[in-house]
N, C-alpha and C positions, 0 to 999 in steps of 0.2 A: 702355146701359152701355158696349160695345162704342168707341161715336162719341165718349164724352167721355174715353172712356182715351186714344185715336187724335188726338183735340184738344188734351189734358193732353201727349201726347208732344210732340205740333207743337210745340207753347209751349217747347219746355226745349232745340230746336237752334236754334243759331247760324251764321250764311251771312256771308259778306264781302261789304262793299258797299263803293262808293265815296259820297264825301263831295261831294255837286257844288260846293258853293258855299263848300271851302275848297281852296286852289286854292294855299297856303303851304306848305313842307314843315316850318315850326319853328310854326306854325301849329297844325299835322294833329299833329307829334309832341307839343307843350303836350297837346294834348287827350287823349294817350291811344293816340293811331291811331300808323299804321304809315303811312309817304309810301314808295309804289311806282310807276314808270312815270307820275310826274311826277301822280300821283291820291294823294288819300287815302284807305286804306281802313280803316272799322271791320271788323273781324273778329269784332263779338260783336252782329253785328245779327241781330236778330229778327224773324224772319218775321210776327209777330201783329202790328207795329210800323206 
């Protein structure tokens, strides 16, 4: 019970990642994302992903 609670948490945060293969800044912002140091990044990526 312990492991599925500690699984159930993992799933519910979110980590910034960068976008490799969009590499636009009107691109990356269409989409949602944030254009930082010339990357795109999601900021609602998930780790189970």
């Amino acid at each position: 019970m312990f492991s599925t609670n500690l699984f159930t948490s993992a799933g519910n945060l979110h980590y910034s990642t960068s976008i490799p293969w969009i590499d636009d800044a009107s691109e990356c912002e269409d989409t949602g994302r944030d254009w930082r140091d010339r990357k795109c990044w999601d900021n609602e990526h998930s780790p189970m992903f």
